[in-house]
C-alpha positions in Angstrom: 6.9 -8.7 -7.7 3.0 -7.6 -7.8 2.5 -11.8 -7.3 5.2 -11.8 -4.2 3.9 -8.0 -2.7 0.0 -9.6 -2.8 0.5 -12.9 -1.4 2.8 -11.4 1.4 0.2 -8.2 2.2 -2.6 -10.8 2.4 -0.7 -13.1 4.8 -0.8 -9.7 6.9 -3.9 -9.5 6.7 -3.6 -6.4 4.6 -6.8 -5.9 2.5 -6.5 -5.2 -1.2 -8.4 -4.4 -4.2 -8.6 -7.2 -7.2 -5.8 -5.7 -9.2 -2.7 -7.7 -10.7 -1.6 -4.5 -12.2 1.6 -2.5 -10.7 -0.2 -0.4 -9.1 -2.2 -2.0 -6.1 -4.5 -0.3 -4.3 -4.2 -0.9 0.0 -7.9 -0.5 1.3 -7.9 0.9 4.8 -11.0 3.0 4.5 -10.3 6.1 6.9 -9.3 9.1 5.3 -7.5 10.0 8.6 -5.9 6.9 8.7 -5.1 6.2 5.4 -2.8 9.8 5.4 -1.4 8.8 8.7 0.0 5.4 7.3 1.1 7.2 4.0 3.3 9.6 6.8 4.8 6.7 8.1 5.9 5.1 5.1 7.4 8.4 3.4 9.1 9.0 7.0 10.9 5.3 6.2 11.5 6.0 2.3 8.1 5.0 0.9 6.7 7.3 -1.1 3.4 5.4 -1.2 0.4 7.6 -2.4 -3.2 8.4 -0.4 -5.9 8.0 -2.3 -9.2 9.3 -0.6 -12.7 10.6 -1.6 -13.7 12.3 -3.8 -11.7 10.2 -5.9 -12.5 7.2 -4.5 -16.0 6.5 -2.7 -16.2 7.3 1.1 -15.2 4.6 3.1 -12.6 3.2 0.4 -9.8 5.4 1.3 -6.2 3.6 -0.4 -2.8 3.7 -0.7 -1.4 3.1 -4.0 1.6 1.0 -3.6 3.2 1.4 -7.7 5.8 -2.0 -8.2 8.0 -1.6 -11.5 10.7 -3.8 -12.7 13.1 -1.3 -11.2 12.3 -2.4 -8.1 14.0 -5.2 -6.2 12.0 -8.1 -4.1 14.4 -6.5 -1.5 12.5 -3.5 -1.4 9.5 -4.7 -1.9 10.0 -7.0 1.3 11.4 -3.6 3.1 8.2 -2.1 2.3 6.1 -5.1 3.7 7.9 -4.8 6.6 7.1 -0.8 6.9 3.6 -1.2 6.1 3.3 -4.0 8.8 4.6 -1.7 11.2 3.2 1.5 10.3 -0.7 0.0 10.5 
């Protein structure tokens, strides 16, 4: 799942951290932003985290997208599909 979620956020153009752990950070910098997407996502059944200074450095605002093996590629395609749209 974290092999299919990167390769599909990347042909998005989605920028993320160096991380092929479950829990991958989405870089999108603004703070403002980065809560606005994080709205979007929860409004569509994402509960995807906002990660924002101070703990992260300014300018490096997140979401942490968390993959398990609970999760199906089903979902995680849904969720590609919400983060395209919410951006």
């Amino acid at each position: 799942l974290i092999h299919f979620f990167r390769d599909k956020a990347k042909a998005l153009g989605v920028q993320l951290s160096h991380s092929l752990a479950a829990i991958q950070p989405v870089i999108l910098g603004d703070v403002e932003y980065t809560i606005s997407v994080a709205e979007k996502l929860f409004q569509r059944g994402f509960w995807v985290g906002s990660i924002r200074p101070p703990t992260v450095p300014q300018g490096s605002a997140r979401l942490r997208v968390s993959l398990s093996a609970a999760h199906e590629l089903t979902q995680v395609e849904d969720l590609l599909v919400a983060l395209e749209q919410s951006l």
